[in-house]
PyMOL Python script that loads the backbone (N, CA, C, O; Angstrom):
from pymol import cmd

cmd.read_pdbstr("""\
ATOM      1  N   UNK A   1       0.844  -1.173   0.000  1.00  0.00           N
ATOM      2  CA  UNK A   1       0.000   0.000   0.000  1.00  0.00           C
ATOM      3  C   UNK A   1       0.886   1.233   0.000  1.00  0.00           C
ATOM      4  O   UNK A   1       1.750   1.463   0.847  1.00  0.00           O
ATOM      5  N   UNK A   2       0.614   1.922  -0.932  1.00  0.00           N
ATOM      6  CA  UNK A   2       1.416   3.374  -1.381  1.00  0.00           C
ATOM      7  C   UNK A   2       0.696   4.705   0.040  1.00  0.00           C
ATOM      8  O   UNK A   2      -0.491   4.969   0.230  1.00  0.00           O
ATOM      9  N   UNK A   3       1.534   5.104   0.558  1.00  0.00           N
ATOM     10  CA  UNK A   3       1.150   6.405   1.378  1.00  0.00           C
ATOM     11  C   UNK A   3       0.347   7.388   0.762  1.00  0.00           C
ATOM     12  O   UNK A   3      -0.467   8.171   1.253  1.00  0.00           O
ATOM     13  N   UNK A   4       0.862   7.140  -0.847  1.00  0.00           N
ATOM     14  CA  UNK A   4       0.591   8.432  -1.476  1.00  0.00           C
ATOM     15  C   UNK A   4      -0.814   8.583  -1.373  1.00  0.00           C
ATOM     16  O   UNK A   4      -1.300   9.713  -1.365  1.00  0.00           O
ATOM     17  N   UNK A   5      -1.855   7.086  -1.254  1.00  0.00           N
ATOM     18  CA  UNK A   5      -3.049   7.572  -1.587  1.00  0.00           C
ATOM     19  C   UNK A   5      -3.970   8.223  -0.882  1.00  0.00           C
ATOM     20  O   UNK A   5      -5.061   8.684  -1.215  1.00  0.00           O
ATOM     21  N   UNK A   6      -3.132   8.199   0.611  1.00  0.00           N
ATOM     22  CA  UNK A   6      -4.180   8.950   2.104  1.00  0.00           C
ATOM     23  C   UNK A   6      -3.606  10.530   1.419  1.00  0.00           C
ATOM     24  O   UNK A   6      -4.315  11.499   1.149  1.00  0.00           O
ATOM     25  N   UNK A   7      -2.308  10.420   1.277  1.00  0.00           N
ATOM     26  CA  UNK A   7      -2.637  12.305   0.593  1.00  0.00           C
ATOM     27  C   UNK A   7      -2.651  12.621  -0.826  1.00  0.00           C
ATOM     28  O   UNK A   7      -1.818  13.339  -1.378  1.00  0.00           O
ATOM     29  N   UNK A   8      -3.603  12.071  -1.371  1.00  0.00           N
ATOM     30  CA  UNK A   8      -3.981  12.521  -2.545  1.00  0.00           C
ATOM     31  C   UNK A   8      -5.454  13.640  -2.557  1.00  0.00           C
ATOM     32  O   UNK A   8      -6.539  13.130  -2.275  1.00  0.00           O
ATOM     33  N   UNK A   9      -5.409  14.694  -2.794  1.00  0.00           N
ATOM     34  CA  UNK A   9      -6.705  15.599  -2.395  1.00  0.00           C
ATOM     35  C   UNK A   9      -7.811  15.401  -3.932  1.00  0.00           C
ATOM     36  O   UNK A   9      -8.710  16.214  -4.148  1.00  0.00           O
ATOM     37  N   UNK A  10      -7.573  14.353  -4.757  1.00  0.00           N
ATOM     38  CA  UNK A  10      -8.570  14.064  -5.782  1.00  0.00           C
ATOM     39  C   UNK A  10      -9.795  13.488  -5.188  1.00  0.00           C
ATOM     40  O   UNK A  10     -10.918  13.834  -5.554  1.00  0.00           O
ATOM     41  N   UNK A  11      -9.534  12.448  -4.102  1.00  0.00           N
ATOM     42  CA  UNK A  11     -10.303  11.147  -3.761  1.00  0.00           C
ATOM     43  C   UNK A  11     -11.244  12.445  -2.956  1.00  0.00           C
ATOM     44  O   UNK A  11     -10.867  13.545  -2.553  1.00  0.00           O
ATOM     45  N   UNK A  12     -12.654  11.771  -2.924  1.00  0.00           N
ATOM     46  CA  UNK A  12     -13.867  12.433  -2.351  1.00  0.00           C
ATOM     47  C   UNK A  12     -13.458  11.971  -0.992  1.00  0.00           C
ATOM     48  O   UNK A  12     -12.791  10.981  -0.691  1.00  0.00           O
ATOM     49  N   UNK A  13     -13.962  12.838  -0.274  1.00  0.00           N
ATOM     50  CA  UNK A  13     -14.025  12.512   1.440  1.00  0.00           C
ATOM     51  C   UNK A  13     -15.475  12.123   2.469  1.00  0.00           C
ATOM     52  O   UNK A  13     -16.305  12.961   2.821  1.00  0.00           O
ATOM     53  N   UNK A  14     -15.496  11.115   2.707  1.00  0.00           N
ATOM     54  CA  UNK A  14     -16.794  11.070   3.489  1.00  0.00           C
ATOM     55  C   UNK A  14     -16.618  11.028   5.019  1.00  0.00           C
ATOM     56  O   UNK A  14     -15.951  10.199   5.638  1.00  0.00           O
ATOM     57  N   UNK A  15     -17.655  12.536   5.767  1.00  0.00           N
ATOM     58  CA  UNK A  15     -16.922  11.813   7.314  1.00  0.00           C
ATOM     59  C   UNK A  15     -17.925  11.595   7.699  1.00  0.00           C
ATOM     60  O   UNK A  15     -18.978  12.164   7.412  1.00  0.00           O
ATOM     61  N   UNK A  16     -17.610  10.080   8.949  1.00  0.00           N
ATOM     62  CA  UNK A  16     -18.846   9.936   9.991  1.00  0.00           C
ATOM     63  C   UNK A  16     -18.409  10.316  10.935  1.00  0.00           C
ATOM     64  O   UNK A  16     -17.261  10.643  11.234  1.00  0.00           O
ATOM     65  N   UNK A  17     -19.611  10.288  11.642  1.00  0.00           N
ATOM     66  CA  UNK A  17     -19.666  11.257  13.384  1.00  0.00           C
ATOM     67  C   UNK A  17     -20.858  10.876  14.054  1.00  0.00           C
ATOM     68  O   UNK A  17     -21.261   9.811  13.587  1.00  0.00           O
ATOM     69  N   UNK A  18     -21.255  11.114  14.546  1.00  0.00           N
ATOM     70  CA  UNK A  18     -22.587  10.966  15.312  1.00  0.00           C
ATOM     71  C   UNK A  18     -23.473  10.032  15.511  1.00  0.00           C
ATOM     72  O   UNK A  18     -23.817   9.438  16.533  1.00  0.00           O
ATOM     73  N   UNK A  19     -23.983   9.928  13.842  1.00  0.00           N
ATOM     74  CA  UNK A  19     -25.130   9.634  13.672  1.00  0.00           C
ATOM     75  C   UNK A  19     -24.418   7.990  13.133  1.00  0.00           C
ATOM     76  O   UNK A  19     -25.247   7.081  13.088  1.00  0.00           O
ATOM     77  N   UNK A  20     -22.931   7.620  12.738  1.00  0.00           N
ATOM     78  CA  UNK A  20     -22.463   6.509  12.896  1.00  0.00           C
ATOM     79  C   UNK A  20     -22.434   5.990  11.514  1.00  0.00           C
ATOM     80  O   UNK A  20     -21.966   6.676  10.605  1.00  0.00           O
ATOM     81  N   UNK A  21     -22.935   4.753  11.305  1.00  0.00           N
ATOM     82  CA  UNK A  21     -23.196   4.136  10.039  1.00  0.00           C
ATOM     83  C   UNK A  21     -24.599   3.732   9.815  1.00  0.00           C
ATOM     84  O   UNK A  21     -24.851   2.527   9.793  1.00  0.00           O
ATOM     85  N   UNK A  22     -25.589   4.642   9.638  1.00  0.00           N
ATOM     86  CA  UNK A  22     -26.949   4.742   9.506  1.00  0.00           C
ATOM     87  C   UNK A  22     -26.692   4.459   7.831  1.00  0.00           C
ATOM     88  O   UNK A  22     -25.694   4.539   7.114  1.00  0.00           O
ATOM     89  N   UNK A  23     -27.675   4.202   7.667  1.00  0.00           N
ATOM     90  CA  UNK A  23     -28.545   3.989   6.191  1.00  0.00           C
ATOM     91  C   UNK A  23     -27.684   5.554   5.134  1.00  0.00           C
ATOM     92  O   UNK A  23     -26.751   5.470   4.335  1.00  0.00           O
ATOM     93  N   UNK A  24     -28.310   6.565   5.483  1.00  0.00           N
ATOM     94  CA  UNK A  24     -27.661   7.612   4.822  1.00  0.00           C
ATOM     95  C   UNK A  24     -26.427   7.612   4.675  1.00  0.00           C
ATOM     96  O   UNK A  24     -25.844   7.452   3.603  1.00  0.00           O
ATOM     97  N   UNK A  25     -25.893   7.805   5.816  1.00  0.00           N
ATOM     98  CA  UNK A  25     -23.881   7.406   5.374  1.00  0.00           C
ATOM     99  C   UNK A  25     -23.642   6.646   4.091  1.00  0.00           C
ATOM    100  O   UNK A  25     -23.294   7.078   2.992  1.00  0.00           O
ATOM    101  N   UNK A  26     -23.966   5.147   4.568  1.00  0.00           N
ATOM    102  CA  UNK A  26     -23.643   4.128   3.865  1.00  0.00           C
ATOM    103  C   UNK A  26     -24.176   4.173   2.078  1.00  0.00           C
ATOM    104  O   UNK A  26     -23.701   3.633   1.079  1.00  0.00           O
ATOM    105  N   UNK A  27     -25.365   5.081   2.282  1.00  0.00           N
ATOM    106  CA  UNK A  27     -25.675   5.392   0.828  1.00  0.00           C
ATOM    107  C   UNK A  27     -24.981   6.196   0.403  1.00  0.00           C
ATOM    108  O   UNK A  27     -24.543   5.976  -0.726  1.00  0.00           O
ATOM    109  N   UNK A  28     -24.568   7.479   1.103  1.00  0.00           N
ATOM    110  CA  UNK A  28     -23.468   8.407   0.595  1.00  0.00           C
ATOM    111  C   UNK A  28     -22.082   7.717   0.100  1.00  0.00           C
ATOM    112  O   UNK A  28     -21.602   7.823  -1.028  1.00  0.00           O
ATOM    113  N   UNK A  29     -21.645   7.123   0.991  1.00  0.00           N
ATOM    114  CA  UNK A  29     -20.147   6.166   0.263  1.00  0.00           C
ATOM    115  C   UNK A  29     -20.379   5.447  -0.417  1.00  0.00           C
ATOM    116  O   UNK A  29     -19.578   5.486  -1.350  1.00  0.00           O
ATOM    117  N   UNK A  30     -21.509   4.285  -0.584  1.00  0.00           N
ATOM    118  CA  UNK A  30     -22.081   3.653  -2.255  1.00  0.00           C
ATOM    119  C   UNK A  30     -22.280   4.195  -3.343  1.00  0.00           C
ATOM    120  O   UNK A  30     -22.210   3.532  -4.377  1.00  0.00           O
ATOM    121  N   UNK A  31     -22.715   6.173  -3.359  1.00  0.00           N
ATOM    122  CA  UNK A  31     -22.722   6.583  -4.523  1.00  0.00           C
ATOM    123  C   UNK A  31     -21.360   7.241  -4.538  1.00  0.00           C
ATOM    124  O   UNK A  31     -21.384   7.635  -5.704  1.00  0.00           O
ATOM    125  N   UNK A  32     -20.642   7.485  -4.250  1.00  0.00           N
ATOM    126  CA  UNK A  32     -19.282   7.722  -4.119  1.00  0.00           C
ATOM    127  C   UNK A  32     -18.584   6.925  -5.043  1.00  0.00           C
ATOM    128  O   UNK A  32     -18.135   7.207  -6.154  1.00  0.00           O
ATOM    129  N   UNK A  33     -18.564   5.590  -4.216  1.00  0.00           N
ATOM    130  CA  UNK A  33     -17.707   4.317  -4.920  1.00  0.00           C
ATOM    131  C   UNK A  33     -18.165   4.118  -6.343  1.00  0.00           C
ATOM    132  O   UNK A  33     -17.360   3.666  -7.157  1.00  0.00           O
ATOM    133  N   UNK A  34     -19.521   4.449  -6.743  1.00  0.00           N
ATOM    134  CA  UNK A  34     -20.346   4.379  -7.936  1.00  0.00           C
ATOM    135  C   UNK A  34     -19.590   5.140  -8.647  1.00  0.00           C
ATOM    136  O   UNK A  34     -18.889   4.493  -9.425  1.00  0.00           O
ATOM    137  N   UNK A  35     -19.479   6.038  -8.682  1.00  0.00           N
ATOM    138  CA  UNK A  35     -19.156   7.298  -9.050  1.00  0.00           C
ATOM    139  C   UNK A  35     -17.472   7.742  -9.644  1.00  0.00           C
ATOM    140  O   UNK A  35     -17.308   8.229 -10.763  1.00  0.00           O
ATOM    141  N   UNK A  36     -16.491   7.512  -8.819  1.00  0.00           N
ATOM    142  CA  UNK A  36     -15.260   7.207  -8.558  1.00  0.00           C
ATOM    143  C   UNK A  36     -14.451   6.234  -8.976  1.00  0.00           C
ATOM    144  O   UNK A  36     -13.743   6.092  -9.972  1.00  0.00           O
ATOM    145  N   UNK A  37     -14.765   5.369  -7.711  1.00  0.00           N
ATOM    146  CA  UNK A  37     -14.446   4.021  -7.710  1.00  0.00           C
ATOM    147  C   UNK A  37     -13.313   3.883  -6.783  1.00  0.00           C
ATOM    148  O   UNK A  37     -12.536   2.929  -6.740  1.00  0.00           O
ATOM    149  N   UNK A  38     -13.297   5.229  -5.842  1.00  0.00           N
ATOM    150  CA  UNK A  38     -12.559   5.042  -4.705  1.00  0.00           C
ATOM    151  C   UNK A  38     -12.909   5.903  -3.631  1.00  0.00           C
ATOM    152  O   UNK A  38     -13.449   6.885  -4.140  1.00  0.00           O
ATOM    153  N   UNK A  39     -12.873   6.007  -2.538  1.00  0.00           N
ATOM    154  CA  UNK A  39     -13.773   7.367  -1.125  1.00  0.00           C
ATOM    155  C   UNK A  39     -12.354   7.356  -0.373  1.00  0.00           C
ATOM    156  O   UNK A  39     -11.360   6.761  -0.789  1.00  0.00           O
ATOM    157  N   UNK A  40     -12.422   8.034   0.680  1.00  0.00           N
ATOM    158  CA  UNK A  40     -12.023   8.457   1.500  1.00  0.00           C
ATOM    159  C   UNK A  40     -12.687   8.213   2.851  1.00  0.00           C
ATOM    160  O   UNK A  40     -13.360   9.215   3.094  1.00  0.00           O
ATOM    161  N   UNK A  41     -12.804   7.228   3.943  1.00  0.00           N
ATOM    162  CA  UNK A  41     -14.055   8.155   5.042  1.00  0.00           C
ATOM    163  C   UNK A  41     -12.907   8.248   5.879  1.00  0.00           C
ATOM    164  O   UNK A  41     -11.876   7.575   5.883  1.00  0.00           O
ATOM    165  N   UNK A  42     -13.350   9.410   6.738  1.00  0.00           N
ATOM    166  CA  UNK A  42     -12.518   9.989   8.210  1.00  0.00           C
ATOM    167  C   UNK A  42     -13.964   9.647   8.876  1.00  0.00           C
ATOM    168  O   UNK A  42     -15.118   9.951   8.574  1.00  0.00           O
ATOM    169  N   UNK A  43     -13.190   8.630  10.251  1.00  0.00           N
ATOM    170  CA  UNK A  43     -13.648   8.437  11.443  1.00  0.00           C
ATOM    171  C   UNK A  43     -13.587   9.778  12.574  1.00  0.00           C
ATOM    172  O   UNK A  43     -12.460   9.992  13.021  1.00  0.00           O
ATOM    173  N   UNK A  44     -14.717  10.705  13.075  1.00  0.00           N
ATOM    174  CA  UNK A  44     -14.731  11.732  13.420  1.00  0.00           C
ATOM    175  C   UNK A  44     -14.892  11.201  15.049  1.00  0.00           C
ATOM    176  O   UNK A  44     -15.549  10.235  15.438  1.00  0.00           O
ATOM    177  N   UNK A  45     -14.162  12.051  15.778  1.00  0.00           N
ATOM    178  CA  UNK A  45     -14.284  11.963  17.453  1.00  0.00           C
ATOM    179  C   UNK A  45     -15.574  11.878  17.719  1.00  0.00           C
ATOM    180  O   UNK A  45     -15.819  11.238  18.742  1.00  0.00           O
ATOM    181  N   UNK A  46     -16.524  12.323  17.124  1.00  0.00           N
ATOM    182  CA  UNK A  46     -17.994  12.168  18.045  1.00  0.00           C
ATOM    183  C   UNK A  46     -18.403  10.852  17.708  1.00  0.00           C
ATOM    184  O   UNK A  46     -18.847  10.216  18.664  1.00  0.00           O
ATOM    185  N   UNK A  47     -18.367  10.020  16.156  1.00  0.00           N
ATOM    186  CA  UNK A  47     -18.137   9.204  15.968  1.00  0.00           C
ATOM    187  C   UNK A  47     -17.266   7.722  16.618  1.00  0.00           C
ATOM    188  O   UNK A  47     -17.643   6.552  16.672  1.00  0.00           O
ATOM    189  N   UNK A  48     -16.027   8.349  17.038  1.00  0.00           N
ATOM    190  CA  UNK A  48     -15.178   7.214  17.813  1.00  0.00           C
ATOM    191  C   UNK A  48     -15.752   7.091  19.238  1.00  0.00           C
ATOM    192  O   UNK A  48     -15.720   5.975  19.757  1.00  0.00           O
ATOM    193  N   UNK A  49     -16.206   7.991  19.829  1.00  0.00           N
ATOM    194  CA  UNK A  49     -16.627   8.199  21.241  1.00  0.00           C
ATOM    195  C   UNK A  49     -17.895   7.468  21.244  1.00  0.00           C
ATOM    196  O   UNK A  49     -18.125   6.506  21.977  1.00  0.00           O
ATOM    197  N   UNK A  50     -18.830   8.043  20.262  1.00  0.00           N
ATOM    198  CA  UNK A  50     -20.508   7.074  20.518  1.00  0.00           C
ATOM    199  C   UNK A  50     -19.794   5.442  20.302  1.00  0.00           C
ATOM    200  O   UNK A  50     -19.857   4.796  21.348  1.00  0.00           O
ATOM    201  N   UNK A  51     -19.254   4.823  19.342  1.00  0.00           N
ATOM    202  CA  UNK A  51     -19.266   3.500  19.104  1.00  0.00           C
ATOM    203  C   UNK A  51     -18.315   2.808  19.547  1.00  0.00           C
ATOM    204  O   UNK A  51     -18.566   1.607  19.458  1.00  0.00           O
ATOM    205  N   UNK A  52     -17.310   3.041  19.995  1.00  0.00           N
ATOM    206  CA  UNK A  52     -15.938   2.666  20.528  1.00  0.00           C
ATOM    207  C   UNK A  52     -15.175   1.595  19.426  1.00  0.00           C
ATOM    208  O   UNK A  52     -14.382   0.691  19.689  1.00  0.00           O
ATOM    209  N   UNK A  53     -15.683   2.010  18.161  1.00  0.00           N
ATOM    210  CA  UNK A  53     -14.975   0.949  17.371  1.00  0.00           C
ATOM    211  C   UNK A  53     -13.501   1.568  16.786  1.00  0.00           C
ATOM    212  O   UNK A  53     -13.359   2.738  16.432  1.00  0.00           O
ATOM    213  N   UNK A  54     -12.398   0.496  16.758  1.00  0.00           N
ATOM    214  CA  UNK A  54     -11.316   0.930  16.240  1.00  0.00           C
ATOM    215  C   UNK A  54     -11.353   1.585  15.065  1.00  0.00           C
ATOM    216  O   UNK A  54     -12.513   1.564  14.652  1.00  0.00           O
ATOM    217  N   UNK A  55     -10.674   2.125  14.374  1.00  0.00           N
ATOM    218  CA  UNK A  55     -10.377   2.334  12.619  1.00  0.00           C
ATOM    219  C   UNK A  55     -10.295   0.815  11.603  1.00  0.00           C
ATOM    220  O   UNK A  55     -10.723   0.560  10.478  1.00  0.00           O
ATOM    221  N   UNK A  56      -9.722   0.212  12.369  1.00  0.00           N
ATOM    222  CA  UNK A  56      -9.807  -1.710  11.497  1.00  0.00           C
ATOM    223  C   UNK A  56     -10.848  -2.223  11.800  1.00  0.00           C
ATOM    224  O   UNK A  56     -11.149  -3.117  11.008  1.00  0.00           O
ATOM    225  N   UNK A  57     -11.712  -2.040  12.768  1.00  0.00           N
ATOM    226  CA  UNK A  57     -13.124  -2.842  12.937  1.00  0.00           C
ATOM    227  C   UNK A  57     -13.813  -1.889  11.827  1.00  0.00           C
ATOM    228  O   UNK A  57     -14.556  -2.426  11.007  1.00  0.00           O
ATOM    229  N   UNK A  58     -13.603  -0.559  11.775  1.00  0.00           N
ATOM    230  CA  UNK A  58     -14.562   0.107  11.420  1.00  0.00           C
ATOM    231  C   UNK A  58     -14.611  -0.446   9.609  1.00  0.00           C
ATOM    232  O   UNK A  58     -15.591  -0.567   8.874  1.00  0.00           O
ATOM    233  N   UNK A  59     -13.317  -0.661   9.358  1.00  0.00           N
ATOM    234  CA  UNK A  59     -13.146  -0.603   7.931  1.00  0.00           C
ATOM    235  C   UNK A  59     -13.572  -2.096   7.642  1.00  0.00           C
ATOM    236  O   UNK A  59     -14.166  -2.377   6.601  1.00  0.00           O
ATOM    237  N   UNK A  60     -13.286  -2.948   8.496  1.00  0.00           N
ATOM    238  CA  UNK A  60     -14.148  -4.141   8.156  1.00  0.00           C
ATOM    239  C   UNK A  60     -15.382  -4.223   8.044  1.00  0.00           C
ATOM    240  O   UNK A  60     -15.960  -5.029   7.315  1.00  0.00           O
ATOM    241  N   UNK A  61     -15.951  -3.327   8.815  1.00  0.00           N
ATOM    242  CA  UNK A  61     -17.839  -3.318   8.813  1.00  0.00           C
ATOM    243  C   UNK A  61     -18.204  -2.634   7.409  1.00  0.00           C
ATOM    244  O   UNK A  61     -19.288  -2.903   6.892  1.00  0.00           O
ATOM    245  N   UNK A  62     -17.170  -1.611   6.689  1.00  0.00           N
ATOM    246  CA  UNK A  62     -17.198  -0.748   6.064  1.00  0.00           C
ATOM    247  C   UNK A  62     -17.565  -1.761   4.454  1.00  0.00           C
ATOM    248  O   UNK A  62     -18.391  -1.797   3.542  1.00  0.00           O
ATOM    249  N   UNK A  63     -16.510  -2.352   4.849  1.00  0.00           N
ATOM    250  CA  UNK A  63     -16.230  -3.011   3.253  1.00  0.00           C
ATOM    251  C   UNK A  63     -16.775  -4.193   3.395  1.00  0.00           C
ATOM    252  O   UNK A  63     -16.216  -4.943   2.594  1.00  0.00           O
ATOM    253  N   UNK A  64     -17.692  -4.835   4.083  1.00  0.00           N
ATOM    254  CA  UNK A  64     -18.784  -6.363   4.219  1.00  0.00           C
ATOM    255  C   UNK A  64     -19.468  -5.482   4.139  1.00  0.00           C
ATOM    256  O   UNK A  64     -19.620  -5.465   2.917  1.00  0.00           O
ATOM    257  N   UNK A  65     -20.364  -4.228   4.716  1.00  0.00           N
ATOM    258  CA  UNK A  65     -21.686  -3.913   4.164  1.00  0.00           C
ATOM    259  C   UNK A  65     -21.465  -3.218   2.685  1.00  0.00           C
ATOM    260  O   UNK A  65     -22.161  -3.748   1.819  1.00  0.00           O
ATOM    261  N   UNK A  66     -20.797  -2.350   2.317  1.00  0.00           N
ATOM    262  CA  UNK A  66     -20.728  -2.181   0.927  1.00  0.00           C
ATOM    263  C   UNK A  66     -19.965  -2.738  -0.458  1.00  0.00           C
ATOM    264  O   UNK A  66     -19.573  -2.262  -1.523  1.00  0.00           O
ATOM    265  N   UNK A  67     -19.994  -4.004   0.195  1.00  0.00           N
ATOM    266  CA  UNK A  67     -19.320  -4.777  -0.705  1.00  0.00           C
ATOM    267  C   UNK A  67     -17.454  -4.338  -1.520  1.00  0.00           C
ATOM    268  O   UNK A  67     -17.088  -4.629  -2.659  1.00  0.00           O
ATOM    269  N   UNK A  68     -16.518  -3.479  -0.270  1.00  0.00           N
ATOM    270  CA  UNK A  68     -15.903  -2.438  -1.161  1.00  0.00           C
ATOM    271  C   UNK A  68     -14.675  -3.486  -0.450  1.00  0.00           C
ATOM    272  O   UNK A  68     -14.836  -4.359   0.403  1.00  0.00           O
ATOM    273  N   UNK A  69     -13.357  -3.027  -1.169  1.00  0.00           N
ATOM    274  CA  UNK A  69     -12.153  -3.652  -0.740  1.00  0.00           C
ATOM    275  C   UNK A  69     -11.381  -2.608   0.172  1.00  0.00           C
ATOM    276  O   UNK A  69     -11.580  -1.420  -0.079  1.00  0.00           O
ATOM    277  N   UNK A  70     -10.525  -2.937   1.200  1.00  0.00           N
ATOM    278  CA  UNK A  70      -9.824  -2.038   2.106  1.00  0.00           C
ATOM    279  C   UNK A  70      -8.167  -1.551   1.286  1.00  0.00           C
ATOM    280  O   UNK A  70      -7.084  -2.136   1.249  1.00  0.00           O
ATOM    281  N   UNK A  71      -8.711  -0.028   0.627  1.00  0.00           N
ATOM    282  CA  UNK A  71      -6.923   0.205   0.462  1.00  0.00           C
ATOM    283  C   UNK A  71      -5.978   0.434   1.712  1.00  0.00           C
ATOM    284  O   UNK A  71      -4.759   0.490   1.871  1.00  0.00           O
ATOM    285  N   UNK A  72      -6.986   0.529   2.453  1.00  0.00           N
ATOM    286  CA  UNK A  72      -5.745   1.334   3.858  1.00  0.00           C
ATOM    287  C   UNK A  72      -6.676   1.709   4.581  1.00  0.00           C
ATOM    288  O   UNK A  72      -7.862   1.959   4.365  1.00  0.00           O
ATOM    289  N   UNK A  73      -5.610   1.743   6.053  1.00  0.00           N
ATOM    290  CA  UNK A  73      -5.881   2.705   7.502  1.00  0.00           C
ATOM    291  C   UNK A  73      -4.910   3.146   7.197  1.00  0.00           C
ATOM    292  O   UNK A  73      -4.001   2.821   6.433  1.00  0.00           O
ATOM    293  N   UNK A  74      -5.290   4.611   8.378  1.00  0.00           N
ATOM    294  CA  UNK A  74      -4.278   5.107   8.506  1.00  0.00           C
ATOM    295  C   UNK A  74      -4.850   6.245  10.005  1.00  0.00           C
ATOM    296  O   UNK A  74      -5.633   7.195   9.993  1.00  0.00           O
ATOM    297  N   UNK A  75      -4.358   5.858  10.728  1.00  0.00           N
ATOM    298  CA  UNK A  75      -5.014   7.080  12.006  1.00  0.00           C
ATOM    299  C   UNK A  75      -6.567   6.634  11.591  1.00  0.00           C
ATOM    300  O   UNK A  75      -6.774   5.447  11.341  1.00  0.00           O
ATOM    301  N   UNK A  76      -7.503   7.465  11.531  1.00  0.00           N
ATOM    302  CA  UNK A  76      -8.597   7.440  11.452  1.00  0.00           C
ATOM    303  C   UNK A  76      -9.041   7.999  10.400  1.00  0.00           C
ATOM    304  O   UNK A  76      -9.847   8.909  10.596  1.00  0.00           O
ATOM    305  N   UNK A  77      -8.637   7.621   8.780  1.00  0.00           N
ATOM    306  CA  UNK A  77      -9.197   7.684   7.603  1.00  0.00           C
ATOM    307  C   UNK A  77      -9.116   5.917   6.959  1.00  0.00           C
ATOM    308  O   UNK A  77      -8.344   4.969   7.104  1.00  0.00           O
ATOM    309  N   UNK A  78      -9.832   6.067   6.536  1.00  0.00           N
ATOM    310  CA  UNK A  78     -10.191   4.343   5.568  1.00  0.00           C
ATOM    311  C   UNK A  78     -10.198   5.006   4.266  1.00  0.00           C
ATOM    312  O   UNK A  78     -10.701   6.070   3.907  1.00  0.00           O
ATOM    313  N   UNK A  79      -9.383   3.948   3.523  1.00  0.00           N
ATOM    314  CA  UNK A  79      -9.783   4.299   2.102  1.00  0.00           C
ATOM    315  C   UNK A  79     -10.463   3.089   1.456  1.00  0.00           C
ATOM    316  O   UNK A  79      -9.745   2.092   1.381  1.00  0.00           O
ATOM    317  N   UNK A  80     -11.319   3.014   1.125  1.00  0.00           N
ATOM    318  CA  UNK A  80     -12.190   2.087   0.200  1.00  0.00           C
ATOM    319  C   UNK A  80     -12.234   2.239  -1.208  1.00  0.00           C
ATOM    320  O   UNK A  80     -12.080   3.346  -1.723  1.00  0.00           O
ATOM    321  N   UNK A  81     -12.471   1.012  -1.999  1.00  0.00           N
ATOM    322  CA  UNK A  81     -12.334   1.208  -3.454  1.00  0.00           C
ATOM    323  C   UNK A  81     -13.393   0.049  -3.748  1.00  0.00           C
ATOM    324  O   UNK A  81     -13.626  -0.880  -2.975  1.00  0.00           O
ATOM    325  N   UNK A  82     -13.926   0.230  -4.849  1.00  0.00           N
ATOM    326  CA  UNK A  82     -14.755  -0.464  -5.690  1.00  0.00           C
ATOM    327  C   UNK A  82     -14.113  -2.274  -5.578  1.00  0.00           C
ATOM    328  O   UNK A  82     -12.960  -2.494  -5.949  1.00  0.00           O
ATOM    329  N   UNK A  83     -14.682  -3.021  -5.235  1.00  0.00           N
ATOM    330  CA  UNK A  83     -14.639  -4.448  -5.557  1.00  0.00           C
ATOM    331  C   UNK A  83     -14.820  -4.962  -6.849  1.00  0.00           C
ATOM    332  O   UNK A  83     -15.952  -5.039  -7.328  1.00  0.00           O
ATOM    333  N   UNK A  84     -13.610  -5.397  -7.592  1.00  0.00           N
ATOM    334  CA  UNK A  84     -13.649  -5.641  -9.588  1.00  0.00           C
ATOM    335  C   UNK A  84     -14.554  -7.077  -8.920  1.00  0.00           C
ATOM    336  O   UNK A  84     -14.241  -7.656  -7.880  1.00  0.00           O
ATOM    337  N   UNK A  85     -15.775  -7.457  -9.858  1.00  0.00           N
ATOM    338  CA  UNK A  85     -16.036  -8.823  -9.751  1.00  0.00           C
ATOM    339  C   UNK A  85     -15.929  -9.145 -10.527  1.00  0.00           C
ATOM    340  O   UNK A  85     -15.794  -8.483 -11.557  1.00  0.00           O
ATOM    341  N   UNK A  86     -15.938 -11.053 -10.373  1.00  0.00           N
ATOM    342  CA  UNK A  86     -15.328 -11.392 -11.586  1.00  0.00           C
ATOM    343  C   UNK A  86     -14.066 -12.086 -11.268  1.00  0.00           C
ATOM    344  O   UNK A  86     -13.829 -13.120 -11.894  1.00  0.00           O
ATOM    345  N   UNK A  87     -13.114 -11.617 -10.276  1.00  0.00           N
ATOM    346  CA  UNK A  87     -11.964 -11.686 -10.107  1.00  0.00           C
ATOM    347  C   UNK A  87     -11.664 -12.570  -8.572  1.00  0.00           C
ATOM    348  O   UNK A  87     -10.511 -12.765  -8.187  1.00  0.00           O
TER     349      UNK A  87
END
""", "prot")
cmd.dss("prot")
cmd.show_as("cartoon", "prot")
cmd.util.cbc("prot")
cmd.orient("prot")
């Protein structure tokens, strides 16, 4: 995994916080990945505090509900990318 891609400022950014991984989020980063074919999400303190989930739990829940592959952690950004099927 290349560093370069947590600082690349092309990739869209999605942050959660609060309200967690509700329905809306998860639709926001599906049309993202649609769209792209790669996101960004930042795990936000109000976010880490309500759920107590790590950044690697988070990105696992991330990429089994939207079917997406894990490019990286890093601190508290996930990068997700489109799953090629097929493959």
């Amino acid at each position: 995994m290349s560093s370069s891609v947590f600082q690349r400022k092309d990739i869209p950014v999605v942050n959660i916080g609060k309200k967690g991984l509700d329905e809306a989020v998860l639709e926001e980063i599906k049309n993202v990945l649609k769209a792209r074919g790669i996101v960004k999400v930042k795990l936000l303190k109000n976010f880490r505090e309500a759920y107590g989930l790590s950044p690697e739990e988070a990105a696992v829940v991330l990429s089994q509900r939207l079917s997406a592959e894990i490019v990286g952690v890093r601190g508290f950004v996930i990068v997700l990318k489109k799953t090629i099927r097929g493959h």
